[in-house]
NUFIVO-99369 format. One record per residue: residue in one letter; y, z, x of N, C-alpha, C in turn. Coordinates in steps of 0.001 Angstrom, whole numbers, plus 524288, in hexadecimal, padded with zeros to 5 digits. Layout:
BEGIN
AYZXYZXYZX ...
END
This chain:
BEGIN
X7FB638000080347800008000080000804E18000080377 X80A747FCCD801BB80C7B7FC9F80466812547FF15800CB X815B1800478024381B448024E7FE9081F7D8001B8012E X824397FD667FE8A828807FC8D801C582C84801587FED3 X831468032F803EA8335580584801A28391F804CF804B6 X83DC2803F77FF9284353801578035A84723807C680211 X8479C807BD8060784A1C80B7F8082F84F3280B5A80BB7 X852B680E75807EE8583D80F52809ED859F5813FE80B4D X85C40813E58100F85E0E81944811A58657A81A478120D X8676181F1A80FB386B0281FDC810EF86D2E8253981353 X86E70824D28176E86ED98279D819EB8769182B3F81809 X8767482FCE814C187BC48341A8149087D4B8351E8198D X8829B834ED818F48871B835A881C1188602833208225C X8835182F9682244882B382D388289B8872382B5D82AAE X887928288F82F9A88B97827BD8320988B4F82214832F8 X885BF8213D83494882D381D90833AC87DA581C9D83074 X87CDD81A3682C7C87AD4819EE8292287570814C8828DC X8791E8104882D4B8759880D1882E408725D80CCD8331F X87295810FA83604870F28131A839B086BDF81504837B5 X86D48819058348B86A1E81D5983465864A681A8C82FF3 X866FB8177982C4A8625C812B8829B68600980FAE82DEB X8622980D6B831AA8601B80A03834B185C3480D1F83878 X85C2C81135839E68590F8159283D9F8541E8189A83A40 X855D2819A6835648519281A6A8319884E458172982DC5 X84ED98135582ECC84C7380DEE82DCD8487C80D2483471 X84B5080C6C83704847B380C8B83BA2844EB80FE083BBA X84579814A183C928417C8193583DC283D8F81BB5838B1 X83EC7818228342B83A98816DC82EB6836A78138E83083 X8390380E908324583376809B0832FC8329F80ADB837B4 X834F280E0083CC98319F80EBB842AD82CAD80EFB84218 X827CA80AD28444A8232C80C4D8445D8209580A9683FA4 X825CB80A1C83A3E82107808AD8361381DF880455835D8 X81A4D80326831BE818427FEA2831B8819C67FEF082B64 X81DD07FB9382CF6820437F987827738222E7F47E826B0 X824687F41982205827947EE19821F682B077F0DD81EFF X830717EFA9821BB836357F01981EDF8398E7ECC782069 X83FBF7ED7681C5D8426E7E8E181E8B847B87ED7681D76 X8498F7ECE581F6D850287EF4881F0D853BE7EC3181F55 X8553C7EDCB81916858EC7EA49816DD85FBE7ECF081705 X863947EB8C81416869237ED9E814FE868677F2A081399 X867127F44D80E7D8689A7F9DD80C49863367FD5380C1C X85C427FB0080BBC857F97FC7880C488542F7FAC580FE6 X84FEA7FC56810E684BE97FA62814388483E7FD19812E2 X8433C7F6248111B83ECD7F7D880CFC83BC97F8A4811BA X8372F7FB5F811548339E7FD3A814D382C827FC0881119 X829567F913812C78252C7F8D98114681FBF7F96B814D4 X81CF57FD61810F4817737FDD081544814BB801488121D X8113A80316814A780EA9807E2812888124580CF181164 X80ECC80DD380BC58110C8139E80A868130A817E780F7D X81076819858139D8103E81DC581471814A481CB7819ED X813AE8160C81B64817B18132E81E5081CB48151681E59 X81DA28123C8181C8231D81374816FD824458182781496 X8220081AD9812CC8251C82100812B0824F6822F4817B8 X822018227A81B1D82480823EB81F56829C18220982271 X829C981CDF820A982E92819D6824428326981C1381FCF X8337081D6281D3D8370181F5E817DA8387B8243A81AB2 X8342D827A481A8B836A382D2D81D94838E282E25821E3 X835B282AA0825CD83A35829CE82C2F8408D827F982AE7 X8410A824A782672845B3820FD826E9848CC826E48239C X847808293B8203E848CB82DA281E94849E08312A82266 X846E183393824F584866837E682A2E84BF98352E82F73 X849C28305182EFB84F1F82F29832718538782F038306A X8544D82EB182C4C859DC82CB982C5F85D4F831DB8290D X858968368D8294785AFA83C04827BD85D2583E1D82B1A X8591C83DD88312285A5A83E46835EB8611283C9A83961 X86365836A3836BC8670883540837CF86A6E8355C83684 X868898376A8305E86D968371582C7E86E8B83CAF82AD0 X86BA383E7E82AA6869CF843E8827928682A8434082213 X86D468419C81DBB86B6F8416C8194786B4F83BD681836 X8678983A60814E7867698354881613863A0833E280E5F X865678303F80DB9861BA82DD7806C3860138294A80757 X8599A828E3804F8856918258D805B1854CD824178022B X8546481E1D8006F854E681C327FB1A84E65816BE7FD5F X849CC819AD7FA59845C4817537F9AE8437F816AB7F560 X840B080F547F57C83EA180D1E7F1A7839C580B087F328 X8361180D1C7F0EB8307D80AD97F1F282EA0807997EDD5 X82A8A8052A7F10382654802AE7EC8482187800727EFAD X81F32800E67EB1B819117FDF77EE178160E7FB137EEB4 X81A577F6017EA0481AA87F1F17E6E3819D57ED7E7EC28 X817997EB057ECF78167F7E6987F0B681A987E20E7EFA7 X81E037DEFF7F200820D27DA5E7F33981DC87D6EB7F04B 
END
């Protein structure tokens, strides 16, 4: 089974904002075995379940890490292309 899920991050009160998306997007797919594409405002991520909730939670802790407070706006499905 496979799930895609497009995912937007916004990072409160940053300084840099496209920094801190662009670094937690990286350190989400480091290592994964996924297929994503990053687009202007989201970036869909597809693979296995356990894949992408993991790449979901890195891109989450990183970018808590950079930002501190930070809102994350995810849409799944499991619906095949």
């Amino acid at each position: 089974m496979f799930i895609t899920a497009q995912v937007s991050l916004y990072p409160i009160e940053s300084v840099d904002a496209d920094y801190v998306i662009n670094q937690s997007i990286q350190s989400g797919l480091e290592g994964a075995d996924l297929e994503y594409e990053v687009g202007p405002v989201s970036t869909e991520v597809s693979g296995p379940p356990e894949e992408v909730w993991r790449a979901l939670r890195r891109m989450f802790d990183e970018a808590t890490i950079r930002s501190g407070e930070v809102a994350m706006s995810v849409t799944l499905t499991n619906a095949r292309r």
